[in-house]
ZALUMSE-240391 format. One record per residue (C-alpha): residue number from 1; x, y, z. Coordinates in nm, 2 decimals. Example, Ala and Ser with C-alpha at 12.3 -4.5 7.8 and 13.67 -1.06 7.14 Angstrom:
2
NODE,1,1.23,-0.45,0.78
NODE,2,1.37,-0.11,0.71
% end
This chain:
530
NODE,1,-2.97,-4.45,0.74
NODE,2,-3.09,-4.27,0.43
NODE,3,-3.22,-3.86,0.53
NODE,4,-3.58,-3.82,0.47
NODE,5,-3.69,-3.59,0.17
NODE,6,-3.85,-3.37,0.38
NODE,7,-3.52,-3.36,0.59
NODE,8,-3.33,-3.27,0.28
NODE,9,-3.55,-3.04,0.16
NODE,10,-3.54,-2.86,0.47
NODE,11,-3.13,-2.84,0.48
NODE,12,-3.19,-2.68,0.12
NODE,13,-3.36,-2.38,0.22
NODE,14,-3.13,-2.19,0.39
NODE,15,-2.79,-2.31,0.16
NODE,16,-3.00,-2.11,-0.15
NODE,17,-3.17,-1.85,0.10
NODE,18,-2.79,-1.79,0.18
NODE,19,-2.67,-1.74,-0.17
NODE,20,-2.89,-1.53,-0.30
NODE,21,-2.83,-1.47,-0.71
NODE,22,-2.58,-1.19,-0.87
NODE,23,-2.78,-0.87,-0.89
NODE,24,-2.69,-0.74,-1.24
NODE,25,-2.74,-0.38,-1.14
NODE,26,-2.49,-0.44,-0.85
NODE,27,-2.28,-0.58,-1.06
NODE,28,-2.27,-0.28,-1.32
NODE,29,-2.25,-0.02,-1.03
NODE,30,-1.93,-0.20,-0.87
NODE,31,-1.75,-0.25,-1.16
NODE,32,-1.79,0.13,-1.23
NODE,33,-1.63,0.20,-0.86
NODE,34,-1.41,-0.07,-0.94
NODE,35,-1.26,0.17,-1.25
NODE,36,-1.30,0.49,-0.98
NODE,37,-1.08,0.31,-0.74
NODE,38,-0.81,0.22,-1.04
NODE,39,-0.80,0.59,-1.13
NODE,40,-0.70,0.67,-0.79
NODE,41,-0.45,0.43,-0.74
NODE,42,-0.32,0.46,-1.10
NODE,43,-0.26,0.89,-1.01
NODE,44,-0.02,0.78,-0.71
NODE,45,0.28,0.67,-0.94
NODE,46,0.16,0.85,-1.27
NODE,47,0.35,1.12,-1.25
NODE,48,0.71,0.94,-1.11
NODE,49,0.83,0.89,-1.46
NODE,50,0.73,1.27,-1.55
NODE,51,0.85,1.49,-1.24
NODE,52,1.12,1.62,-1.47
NODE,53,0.89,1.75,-1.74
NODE,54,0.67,1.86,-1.51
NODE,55,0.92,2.07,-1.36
NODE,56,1.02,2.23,-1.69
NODE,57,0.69,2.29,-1.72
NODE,58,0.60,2.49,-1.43
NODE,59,0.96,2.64,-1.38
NODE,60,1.01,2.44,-1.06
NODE,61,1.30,2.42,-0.80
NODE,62,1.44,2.05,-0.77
NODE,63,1.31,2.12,-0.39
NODE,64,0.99,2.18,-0.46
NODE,65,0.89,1.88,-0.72
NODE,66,0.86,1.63,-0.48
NODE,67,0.58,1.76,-0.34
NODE,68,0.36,1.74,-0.65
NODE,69,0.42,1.34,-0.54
NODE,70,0.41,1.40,-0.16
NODE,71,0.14,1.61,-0.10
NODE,72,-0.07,1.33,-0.31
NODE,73,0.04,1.06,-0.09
NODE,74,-0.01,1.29,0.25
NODE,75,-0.36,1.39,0.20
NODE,76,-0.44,1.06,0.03
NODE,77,-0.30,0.85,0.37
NODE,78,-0.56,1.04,0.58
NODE,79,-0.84,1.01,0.41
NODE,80,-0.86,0.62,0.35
NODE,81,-0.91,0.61,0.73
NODE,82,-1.18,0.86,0.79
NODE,83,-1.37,0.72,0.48
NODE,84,-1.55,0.47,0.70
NODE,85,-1.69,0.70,0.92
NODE,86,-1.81,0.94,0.58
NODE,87,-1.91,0.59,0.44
NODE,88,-2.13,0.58,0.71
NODE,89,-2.25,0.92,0.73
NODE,90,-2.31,0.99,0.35
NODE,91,-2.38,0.59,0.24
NODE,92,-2.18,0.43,0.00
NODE,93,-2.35,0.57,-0.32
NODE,94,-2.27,0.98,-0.22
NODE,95,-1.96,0.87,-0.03
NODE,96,-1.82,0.76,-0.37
NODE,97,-2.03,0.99,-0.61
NODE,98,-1.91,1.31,-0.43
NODE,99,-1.52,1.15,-0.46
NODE,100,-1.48,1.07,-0.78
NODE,101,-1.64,1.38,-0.88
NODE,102,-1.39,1.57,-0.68
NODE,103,-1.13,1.40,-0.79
NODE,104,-1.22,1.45,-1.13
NODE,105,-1.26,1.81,-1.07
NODE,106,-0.93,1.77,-0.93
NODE,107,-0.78,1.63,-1.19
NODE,108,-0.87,1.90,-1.44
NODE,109,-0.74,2.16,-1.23
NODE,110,-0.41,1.98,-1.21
NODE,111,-0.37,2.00,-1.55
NODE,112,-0.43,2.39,-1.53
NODE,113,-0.21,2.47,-1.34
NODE,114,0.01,2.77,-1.44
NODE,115,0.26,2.74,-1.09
NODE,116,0.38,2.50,-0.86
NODE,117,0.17,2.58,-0.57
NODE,118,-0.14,2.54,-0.76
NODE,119,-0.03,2.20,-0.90
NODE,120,0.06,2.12,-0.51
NODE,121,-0.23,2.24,-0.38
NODE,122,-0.50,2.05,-0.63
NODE,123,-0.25,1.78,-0.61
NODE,124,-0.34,1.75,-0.20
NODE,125,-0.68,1.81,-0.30
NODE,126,-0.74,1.52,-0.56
NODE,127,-0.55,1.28,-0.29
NODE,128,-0.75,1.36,-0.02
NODE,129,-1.08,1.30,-0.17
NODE,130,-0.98,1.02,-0.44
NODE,131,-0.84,0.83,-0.14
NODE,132,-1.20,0.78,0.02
NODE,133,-1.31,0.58,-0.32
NODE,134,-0.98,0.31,-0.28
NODE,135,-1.14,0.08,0.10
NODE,136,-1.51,0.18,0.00
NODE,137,-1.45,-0.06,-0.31
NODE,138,-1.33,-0.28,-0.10
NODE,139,-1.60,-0.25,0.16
NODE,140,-1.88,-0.25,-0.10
NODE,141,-1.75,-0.58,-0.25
NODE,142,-1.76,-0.75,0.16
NODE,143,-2.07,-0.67,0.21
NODE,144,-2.31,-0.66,-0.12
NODE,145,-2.14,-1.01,-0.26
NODE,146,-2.19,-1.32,-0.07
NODE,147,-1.90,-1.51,-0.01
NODE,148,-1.97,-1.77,-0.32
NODE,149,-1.88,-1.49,-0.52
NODE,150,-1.56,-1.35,-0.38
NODE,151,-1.40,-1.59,-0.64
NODE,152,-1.49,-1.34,-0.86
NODE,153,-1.49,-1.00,-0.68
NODE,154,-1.15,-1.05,-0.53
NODE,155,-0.93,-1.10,-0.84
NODE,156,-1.10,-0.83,-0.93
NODE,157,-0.99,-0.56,-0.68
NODE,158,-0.70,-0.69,-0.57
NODE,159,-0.59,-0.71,-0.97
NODE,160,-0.65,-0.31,-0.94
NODE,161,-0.53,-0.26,-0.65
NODE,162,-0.20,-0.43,-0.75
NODE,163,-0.16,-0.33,-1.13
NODE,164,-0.25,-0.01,-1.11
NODE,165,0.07,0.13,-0.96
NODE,166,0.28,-0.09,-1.08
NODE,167,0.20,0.04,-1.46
NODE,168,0.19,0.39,-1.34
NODE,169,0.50,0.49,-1.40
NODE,170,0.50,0.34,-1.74
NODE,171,0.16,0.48,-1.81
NODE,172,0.29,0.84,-1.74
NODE,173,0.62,0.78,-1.95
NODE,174,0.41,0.74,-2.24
NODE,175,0.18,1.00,-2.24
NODE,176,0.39,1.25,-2.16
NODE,177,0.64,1.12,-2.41
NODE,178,0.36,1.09,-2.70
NODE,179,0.16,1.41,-2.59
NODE,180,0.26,1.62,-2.28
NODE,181,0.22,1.62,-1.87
NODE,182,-0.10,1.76,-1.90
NODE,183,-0.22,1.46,-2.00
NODE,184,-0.12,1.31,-1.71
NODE,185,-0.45,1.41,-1.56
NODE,186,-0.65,1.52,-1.83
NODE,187,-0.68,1.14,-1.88
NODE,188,-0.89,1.09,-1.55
NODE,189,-1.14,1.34,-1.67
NODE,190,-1.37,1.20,-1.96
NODE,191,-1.39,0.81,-1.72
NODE,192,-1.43,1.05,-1.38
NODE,193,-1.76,1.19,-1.51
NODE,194,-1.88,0.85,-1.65
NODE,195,-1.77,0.68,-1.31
NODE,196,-1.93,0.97,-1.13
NODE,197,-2.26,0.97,-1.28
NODE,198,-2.33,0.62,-1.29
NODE,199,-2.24,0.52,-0.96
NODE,200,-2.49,0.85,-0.84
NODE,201,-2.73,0.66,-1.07
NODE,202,-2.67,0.28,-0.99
NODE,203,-2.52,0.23,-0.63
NODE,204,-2.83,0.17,-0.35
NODE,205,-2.62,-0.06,-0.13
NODE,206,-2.73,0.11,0.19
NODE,207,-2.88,0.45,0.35
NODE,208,-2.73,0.80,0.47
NODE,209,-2.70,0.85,0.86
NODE,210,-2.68,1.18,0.92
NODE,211,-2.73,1.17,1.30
NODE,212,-2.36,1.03,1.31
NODE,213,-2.29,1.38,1.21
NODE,214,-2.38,1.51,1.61
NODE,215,-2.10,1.29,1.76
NODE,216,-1.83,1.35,1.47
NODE,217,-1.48,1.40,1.65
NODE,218,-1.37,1.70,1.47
NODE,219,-1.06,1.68,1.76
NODE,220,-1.00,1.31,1.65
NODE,221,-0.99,1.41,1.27
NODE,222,-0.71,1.69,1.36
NODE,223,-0.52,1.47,1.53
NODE,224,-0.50,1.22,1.31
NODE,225,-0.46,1.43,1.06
NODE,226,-0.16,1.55,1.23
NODE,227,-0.03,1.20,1.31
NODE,228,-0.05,1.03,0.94
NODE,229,0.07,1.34,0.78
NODE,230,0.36,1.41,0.97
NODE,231,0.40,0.99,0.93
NODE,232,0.43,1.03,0.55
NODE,233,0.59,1.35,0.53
NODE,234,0.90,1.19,0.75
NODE,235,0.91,0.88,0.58
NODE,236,0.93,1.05,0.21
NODE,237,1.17,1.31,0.32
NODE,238,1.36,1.15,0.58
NODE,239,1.59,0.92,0.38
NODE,240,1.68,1.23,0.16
NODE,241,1.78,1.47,0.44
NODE,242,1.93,1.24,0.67
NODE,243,1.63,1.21,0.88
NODE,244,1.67,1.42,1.21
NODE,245,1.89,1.64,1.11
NODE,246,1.64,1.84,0.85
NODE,247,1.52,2.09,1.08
NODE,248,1.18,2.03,0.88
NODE,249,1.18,1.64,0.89
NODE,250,1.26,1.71,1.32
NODE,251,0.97,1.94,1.33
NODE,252,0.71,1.68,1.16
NODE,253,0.83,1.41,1.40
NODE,254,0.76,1.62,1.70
NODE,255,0.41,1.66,1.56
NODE,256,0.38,1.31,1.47
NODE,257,0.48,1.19,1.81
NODE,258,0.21,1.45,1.96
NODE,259,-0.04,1.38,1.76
NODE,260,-0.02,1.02,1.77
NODE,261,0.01,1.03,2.14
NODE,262,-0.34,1.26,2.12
NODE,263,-0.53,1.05,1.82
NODE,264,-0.54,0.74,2.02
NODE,265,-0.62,0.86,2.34
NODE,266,-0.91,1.00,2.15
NODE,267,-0.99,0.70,1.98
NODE,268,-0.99,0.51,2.32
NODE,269,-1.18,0.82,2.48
NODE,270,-1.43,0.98,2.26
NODE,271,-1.80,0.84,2.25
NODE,272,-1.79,0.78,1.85
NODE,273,-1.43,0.79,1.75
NODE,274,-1.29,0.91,1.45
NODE,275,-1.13,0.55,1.38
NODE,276,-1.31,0.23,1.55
NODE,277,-1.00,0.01,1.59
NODE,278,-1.16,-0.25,1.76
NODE,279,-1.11,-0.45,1.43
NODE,280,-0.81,-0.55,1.54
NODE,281,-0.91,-0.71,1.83
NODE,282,-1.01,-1.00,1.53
NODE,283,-0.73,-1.19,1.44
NODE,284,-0.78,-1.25,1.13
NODE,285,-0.83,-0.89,1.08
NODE,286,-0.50,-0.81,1.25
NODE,287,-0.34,-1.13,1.10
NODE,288,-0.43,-0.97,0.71
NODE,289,-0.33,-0.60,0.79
NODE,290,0.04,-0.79,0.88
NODE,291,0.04,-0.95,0.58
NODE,292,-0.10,-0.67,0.37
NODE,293,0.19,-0.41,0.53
NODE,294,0.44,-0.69,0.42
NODE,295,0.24,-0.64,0.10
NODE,296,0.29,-0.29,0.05
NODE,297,0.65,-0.32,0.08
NODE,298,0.69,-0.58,-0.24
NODE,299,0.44,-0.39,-0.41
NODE,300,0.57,-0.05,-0.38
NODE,301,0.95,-0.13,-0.28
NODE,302,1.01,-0.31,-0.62
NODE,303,0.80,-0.07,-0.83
NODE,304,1.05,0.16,-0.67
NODE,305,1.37,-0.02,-0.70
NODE,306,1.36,-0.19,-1.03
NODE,307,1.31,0.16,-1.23
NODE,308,1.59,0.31,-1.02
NODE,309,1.88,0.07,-1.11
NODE,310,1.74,0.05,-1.48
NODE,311,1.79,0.50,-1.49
NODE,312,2.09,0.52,-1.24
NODE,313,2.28,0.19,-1.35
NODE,314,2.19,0.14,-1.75
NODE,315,2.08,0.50,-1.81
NODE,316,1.71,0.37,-1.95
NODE,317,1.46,0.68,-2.03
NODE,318,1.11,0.63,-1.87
NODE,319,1.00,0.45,-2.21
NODE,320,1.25,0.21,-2.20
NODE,321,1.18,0.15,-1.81
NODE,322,0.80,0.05,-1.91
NODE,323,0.88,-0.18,-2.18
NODE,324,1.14,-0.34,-1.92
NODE,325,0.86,-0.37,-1.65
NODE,326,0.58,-0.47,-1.86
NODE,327,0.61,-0.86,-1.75
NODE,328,0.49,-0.80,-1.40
NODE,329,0.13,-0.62,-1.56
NODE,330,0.08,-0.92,-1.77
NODE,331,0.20,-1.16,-1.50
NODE,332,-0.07,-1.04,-1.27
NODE,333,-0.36,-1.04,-1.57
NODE,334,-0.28,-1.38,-1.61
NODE,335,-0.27,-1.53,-1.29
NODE,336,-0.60,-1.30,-1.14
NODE,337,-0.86,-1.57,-1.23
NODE,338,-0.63,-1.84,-1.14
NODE,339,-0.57,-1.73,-0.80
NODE,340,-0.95,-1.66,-0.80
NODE,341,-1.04,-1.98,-0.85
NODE,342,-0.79,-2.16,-0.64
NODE,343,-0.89,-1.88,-0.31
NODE,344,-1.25,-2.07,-0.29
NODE,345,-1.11,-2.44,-0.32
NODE,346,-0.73,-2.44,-0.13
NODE,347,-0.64,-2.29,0.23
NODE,348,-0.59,-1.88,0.18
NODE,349,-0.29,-1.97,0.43
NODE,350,-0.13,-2.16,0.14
NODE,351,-0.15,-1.93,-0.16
NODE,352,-0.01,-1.66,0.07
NODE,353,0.27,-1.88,0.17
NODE,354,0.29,-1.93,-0.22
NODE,355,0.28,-1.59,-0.25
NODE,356,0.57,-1.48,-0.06
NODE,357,0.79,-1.75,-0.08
NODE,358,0.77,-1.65,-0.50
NODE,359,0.84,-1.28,-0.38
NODE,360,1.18,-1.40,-0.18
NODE,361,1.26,-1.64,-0.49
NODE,362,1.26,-1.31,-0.74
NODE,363,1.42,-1.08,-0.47
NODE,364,1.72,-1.37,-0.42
NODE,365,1.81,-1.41,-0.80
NODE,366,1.83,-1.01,-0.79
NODE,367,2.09,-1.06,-0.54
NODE,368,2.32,-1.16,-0.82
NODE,369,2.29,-0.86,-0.96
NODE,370,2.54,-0.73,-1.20
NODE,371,2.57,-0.36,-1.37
NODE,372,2.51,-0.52,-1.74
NODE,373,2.12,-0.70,-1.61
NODE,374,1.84,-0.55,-1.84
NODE,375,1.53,-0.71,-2.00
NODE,376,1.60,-1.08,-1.98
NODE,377,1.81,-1.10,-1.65
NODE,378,1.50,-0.91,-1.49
NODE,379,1.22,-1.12,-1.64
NODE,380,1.22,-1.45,-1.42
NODE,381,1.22,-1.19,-1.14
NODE,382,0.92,-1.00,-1.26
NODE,383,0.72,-1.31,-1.37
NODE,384,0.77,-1.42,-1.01
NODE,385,0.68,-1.09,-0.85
NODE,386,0.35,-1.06,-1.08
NODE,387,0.23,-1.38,-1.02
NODE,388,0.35,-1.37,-0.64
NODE,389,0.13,-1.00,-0.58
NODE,390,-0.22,-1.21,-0.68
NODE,391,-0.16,-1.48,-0.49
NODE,392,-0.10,-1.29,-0.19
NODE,393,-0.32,-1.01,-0.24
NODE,394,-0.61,-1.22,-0.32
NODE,395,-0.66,-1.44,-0.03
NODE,396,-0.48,-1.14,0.22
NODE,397,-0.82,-0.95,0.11
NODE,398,-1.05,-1.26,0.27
NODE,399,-0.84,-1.28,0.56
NODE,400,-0.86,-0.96,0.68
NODE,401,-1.18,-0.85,0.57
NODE,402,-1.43,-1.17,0.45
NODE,403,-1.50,-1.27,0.84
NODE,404,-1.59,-0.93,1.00
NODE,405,-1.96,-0.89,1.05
NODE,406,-2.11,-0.63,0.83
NODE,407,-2.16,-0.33,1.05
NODE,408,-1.81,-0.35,1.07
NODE,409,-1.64,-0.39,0.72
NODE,410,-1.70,-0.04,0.60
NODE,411,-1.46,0.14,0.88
NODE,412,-1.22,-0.20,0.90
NODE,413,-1.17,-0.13,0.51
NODE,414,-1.01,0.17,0.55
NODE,415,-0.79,0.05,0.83
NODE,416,-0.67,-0.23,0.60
NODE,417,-0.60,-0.03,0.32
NODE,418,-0.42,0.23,0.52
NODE,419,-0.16,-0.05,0.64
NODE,420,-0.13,-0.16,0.27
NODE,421,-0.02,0.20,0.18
NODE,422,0.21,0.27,0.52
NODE,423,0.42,-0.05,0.43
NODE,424,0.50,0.08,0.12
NODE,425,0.62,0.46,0.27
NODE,426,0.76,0.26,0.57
NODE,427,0.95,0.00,0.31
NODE,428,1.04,0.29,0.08
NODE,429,1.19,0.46,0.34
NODE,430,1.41,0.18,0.44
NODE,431,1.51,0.09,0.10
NODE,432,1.60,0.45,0.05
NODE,433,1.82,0.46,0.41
NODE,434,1.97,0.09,0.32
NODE,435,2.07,0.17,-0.05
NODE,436,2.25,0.48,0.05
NODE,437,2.46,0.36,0.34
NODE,438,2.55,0.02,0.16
NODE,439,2.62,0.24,-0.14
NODE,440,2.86,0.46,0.10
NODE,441,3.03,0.15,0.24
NODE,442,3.08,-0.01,-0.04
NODE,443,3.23,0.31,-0.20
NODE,444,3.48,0.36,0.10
NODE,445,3.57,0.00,0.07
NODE,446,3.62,0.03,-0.30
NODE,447,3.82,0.36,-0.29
NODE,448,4.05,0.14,-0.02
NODE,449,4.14,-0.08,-0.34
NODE,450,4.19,0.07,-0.59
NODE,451,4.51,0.32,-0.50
NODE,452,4.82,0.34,-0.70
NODE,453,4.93,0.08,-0.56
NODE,454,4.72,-0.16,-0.67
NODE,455,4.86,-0.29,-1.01
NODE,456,4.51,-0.38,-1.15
NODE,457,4.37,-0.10,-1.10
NODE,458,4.66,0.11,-1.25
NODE,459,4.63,-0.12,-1.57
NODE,460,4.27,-0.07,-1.60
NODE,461,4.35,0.32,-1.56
NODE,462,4.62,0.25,-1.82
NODE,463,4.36,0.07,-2.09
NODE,464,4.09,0.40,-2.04
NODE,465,4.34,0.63,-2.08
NODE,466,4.47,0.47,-2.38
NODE,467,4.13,0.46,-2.52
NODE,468,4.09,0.86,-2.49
NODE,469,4.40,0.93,-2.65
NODE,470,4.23,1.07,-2.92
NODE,471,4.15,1.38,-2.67
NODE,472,4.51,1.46,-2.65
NODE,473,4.63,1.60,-2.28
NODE,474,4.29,1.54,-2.16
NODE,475,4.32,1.22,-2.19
NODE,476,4.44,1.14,-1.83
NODE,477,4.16,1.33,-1.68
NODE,478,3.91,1.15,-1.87
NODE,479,4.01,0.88,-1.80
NODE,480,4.05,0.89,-1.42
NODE,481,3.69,1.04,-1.46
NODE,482,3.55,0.74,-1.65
NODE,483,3.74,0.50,-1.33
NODE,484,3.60,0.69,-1.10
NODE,485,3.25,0.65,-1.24
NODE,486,3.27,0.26,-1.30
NODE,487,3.38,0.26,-0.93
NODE,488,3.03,0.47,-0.85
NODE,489,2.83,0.23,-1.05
NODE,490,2.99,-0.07,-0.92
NODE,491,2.94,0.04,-0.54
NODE,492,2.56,0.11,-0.66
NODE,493,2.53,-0.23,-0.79
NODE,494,2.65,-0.37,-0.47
NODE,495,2.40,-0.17,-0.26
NODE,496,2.16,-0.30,-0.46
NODE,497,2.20,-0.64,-0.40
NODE,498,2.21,-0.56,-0.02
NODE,499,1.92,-0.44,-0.03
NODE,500,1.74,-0.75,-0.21
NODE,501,1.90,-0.98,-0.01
NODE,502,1.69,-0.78,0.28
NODE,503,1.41,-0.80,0.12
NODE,504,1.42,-1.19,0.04
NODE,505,1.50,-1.20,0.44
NODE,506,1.12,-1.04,0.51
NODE,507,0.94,-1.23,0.25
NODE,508,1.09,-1.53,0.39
NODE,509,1.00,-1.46,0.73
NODE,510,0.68,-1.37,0.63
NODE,511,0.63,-1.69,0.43
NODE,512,0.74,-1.86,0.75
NODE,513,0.50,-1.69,0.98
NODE,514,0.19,-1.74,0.81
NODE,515,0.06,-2.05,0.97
NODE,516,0.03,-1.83,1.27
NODE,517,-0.24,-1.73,1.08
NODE,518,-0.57,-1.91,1.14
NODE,519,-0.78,-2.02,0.88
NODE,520,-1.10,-1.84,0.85
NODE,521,-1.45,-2.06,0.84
NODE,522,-1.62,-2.09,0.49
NODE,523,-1.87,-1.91,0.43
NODE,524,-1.84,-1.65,0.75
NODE,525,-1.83,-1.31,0.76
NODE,526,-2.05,-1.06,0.58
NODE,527,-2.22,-1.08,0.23
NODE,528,-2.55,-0.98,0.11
NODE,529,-2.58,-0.72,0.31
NODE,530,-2.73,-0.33,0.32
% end
C-alpha cells in the first residue's frame, strides 16, 4: 500500500529539520582551531630530532635536556582533562582564544630563552595551556556538525591529530638544520596570532558560565595535578633509571599513588568534580578510550622506535631520519578522505579491525629485522602503519565520542584525548623497558658464543684484524673493538625485533577484540548543537 503524500511529506520534515546546512562561518572558525590544535600537537615531538642542538645552545647538562621534552608532555597531560570544565566555564570561543594566544606567547618566549630553566619553564608553560586547544577541537566538531557531516570533520582531525607528530621530528630536523632551534618555536608565532584572532573573532558555538566558577574543586585540580604529573614523570624517566630505584622516579610514584588515591575520591565526592567520569559508564565511550589507548601506543611507539634503530643501528642524522619516515605522512594524506567516506557507509567496527590488523601486519614484517634495513625494507611497513592510523583513528573518534549527548562531549573530549596521550607514555615506557632487557639478554647470550673457543668467531676476528693492518700494532685492538661493536649492534637488532613481535601481539589482540565493541546507531549522539 502506497504512503500518502501528505504521509511523506510529513516524514520529510524532521529528516531536513535534522540536517540542518553547513554554516560557512562555522566552518572557517573550525578549521582555524583545527590549525591551533596541529600547532600543539606538532610542538610535542618538534624538538626530539633537535635536543642536541638545543643543548649546545643553552650550555645544557645531558640530565637536564630531557626536560625541555618532559616538562611539555607533563603540564600538557593535565590540562587536556580540566579543559572541559574551563570549556565550560569560559565557552569554547575564550577557552581556545585565551590558549592559543598563550601558547603563542609561549612559544616566543621559548625561543628567548638565554638558560635551561627558562626554556623548561616556558616549555611547561606552552604545554599546559596549548594542551586545552587539542579535545576542544574535538568537542567543537561533536557538537556544532551534525552527524551527516562527520564524513568530513573526522578525517579532518583525526588526519591532525595523527600526522602531526608523526612529522615532528622530521619537521624540527629541518629547521634546525636549514636555520637554527630557535626556529623551532618561532614557527608557531606568525599562525598563533592569526589562529588567535580569528577564532576570538569567528567562534559563537555556545555561552560563558561563570557561576561554575563557585563550585570549582581547586582540591580536585591539585590532586590531579599531582596524580597525571607524577604518571608522566615516572613513565618518561622510569625506563632510564631503572624505575624504583631513582630515588626521584620512587618519590613521584609515592605522590602518584596518593594523589590518585585522593583525585578520585574527589571526583566521586565533590558536588561538581574536577573530572565528570561518568562518560564511561557509556560503552561506547569506554569501548573508544580502549581503542584510542591501543592507539597511542602505534602512534607514538613507532614514531619512537623507527627513528631510534635508523640513529643507533645505521647511524642516519635527523635529515636522513625524515626523508626515511616521510611514507607514513603521505600514507595518511591519502587514505583521510577514503576512510572518511567509507566511516558513514561501512561498520566503524570494521575499519578498526582493518586498522589494526594493518598495524600487526607492518609490526610482523619488522620482526625480520636485520642491521642492513633502511628506506625500502621499511616502506611496506610505513605504508601499512599510515594508512592503518586513519582507519582506526577515524571511526575510534565516532565511537567514543559521536553517541554522547551534547551536554556531555565537551568534558568526555578531554577524557578521550587524555587516554590517547597516556598509551603512548604508557607504551613508550614499555618499549623502552622491553628493548633494554632483550638487548641485555641477547648481549649475555651473544658474549656466551663468541669466546676463543669458538672457531668462527676467531676467524671473523682474524679477517678485522687483517683489515686494520694498515694501523700497525693497533691493529689487534681495533679490531677486537670493531667485534665487539658488531656484537652490540647485532644484540640491538635482536631487541628490536622482540619488541615488534610484542607489538604485533597487542594489535592483534586488539583487532580480535573489537567486535566486543557495539555498533553505535546512525545518526545518534550530538550534532547541531550550542
Amino acid at each position: 500500500m502506497a504512503a500518502s503524500p501528505a504521509l511523506s511529506a510529513a516524514g520529510a520534515v524532521p529528516a531536513r529539520a535534522a540536517e540542518p546546512p553547513l554554516d560557512r562561518r562555522r566552518m572557517v572558525a573550525f578549521l582555524c582551531m583545527v590549525f591551533g590544535m596541529f600547532m600543539a600537537i606538532l610542538d610535542i615531538q618538534i624538538v626530539s630530532a633537535s635536543l642536541n642542538e638545543i643543548q649546545a645552545g643553552l650550555s645544557a647538562s645531558g640530565d637536564e635536556i630531557p626536560w625541555v621534552q618532559t616538562s611539555y608532555l607533563i603540564a600538557e597531560v593535565i590540562s587536556i582533562p580540566l579543559s572541559g570544565t574551563l570549556s565550560r566555564v569560559l565557552s569554547t570561543r575564550w577557552m581556545f582564544a585565551i590558549s592559543a594566544g598563550g601558547f603563542t606567547l609561549m612559544s616566543l618566549m621559548c625561543a628567548t630563552s638565554s638558560s635551561i630553566g627558562e626554556m623548561i619553564l616556558w616549555r611547561a608553560a606552552q604545554g599546559f595551556i596549548g594542551g586545552g586547544m587539542i579535545p576542544t577541537v574535538f568537542a567543537s566538531a561533536f557538537t556544532i556538525f551534525p552527524p551527516s557531516k562527520r564524513g568530513i570533520v573526522s578525517p579532518m582531525i583525526g588526519l591532525v591529530a595523527t600526522l602531526a607528530p608523526t612529522i615532528g621530528p622530521t619537521v624540527g630536523g629541518y629547521l634546525t638544520d636549514l636555520m637554527s632551534w630557535h626556529w623551532l618555536f618561532l614557527i608557531n608565532v606568525v599562525p598563533g596570532v592569526l589562529v588567535t584572532v580569528s577564532t576570538a573573532i569567528l567562534v559563537d558555538f555556545d555561552e560563558p558560565n561563570l557561576a561554575l566558577l563557585e563550585k570549582f574543586d581547586w582540591f580536585g585540580l591539585v590532586f590531579m595535578a599531582g596524580f597525571l604529573g607524577c604518571v608522566e614523570y615516572v613513565l618518561e624517566e622510569g625506563p632510564n633509571h631503572d624505575w624504583l630505584q631513582d630515588e626521584a622516579v620512587f618519590a613521584c610514584a609515592l605522590v602518584m599513588v596518593v594523589s590518585g588515591v585522593l583525585f578520585f575520591w574527589r571526583v566521586f565526592t565533590a558536588p561538581q568534580p574536577i573530572v565528570d567520569l561518568r562518560a564511561f559508564s557509556d560503552r561506547n565511550f569506554a569501548s573508544g578510550c580502549v581503542a584510542s589507548f591501543v592507539l597511542g601506543i602505534g602512534l607514538y611507539g613507532l614514531t619512537y622506535l623507527y627513528p631510534v634503530y635508523l640513529a643507533r643501528v645505521r647511524g642516519y642524522s635527523a635529515l636522513m631520519i625524515g626523508e626515511t619516515m616521510f611514507v607514513s605522512g603521505l600514507c595518511m594524506f591519502a587514505t583521510a578522505p577514503i576512510a572518511g567516506r567509507l566511516s558513514g557507509r561501512v561498520d566503524p567496527r570494521i575499519l578498526m579491525a582493518a586498522g589494526f590488523s594493518g598495524f600487526a601486519a607492518g609490526t610482523w614484517i619488522v620482526t625480520g629485522l636485520t642491521k642492513d634495513w633502511d628506506f625500502w625494507e621499511l616502506l611496506l611497513p610505513q605504508v601499512l602503519r599510515g594508512c592503518s592510523l586513519m582507519l582506526c583513528m577515524i571511526p575510534i573518534n565516532n565511537i567514543a565520542l559521536g553517541t554522547l549527548p551534547p551536554a556531555r562531549i565537551k568534558n568526555a573530549s578531554g577524557l578521550y584525548n587524555l587516554t590517547r596521550n597516556l598509551g603512548g607514555a604508557v607504551g613508550l615506557a614499555l618499549i623502552n623497558t622491553l628493548l633494554n632487557d632483550r638487548w641485555d639478554l641477547h648481549l649475555a647470550r651473544l658474549h656466551e658464543r663468541f669466546t676463543w673457543a669458538n672457531g668462527a668467531a676467531l676467524e671473523r676476528l682474524d679477517a678485522m684484524q687483517r683489515s686494520f693492518s694498515d694501523f700497525g700494532s693497533a691493529a689487534p685492538g681495533m679490531a677486537l673493538k670493531a667485534m665487539t661493536n658488531t656484537v652490540r649492534i647485532q644484540g640491538l637488532v635482536m631487541a628490536f625485533e622482540d619488541v615488534f613481535l610484542a607489538l604485533t601481539a597487542l594489535f592483534l589482540a586488539m583487532a580480535c577484540a573489537v567486535p566486543l565493541i557495539r555498533r553505535p546507531q546512525a545518526g545518534a549522539g550530538g550534532g547541531g548543537g550550542h
